[in-house]
N, C-alpha and C positions, 0 to 999 in steps of 0.2 A: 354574665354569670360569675367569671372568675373575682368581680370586682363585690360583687356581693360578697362572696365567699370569704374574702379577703378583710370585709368588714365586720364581718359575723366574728372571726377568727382574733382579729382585732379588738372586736367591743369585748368581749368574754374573756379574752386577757387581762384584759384592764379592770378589769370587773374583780377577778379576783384577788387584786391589791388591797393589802387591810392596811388601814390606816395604821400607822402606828407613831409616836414620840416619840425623839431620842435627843436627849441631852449629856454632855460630855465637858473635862474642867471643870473648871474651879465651881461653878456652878451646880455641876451632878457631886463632888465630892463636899459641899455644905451642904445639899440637901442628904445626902446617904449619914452624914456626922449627926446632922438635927433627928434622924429618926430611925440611925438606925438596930434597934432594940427591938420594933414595931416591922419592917421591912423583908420581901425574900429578897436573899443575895445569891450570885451566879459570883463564886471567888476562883481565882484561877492561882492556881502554884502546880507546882511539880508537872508542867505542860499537863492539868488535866483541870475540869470543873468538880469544882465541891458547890455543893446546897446547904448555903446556911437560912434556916427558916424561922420565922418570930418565936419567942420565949425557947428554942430550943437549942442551947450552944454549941449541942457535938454538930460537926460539919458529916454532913453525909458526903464522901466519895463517891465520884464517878456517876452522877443520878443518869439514870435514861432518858427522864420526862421531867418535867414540873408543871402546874396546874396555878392558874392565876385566874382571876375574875377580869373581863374587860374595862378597863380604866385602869387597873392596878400597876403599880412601878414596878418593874424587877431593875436592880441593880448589878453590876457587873463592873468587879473588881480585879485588877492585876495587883498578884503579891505576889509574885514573882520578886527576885532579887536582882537579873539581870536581863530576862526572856522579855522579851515583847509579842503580845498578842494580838492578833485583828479578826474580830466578831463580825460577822455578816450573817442574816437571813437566806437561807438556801432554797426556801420555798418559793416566796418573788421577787428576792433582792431588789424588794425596797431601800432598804438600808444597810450602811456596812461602816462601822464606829472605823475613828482612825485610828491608826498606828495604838496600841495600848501601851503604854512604856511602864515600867514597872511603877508603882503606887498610884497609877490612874483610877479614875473609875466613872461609870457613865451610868445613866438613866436610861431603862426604856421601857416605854408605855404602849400596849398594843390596848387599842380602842376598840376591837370589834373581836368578835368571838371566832374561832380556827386554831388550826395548828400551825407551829412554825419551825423550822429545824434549823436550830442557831449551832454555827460551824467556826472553827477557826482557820483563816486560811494558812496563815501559817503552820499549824499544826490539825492537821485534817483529822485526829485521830480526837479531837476535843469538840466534842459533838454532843447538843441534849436539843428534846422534842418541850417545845414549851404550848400548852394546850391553853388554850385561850375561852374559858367561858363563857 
């Protein structure tokens, strides 16, 4: 019985893993350059997130949530000047970008629809819920 219980517990874990992309280097910062005008951005200064969102250039401070369609990119940028930041998913830590060193920037793509609470672990106080349609 325990052995079942243990696999029920098991599969439904894994189960609620959402797929998601993540590209980082040289590779995410030409793709964020070529497009981005068209792009949401997660920008990081003053240890906090700003939303900058297509055709609109005031950066919102501090969002709580952001809203994206499944397949769509969110980018995530350090403009920091000497801070370094490290992005992870707090929901199922699938993923956790490296080291962000100041004018990094990465790619990521969540594939399936959910919520996700993307955190910094170096600075715990830099947190947004990104909802996945």
């Amino acid at each position: 019985m325990k052995t079942i219980f243990y696999f029920v517990l098991l599969f439904f874990s894994f189960g609620a893993i959402a797929s998601t992309d993540v590209m980082e280097g040289d590779d995410a910062k030409s793709s964020y350059e070529a497009s981005k005008d068209s792009v949401v951005a997660l920008i990081q200064k003053r240890k906090t997130f700003y939303l900058q969102e297509p055709g609109n250039p005031k950066l919102k401070r501090k969002p709580k949530e952001l809203t994206v369609k499944a397949g769509e990119v969110i980018y995530i940028l350090n403009s920091e000047k000497k801070i370094t930041h490290n992005i992870y998913d707090t929901t199922d830590e699938s993923w956790v970008l490296t080291a962000q060193e100041p004018g990094d920037v990465a790619a990521v793509k969540f594939d399936d629809p959910g919520e996700h609470d993307l955190k910094c672990a170096i600075h715990p106080k830099m947190k947004i819920k990104v909802i996945v349609e």
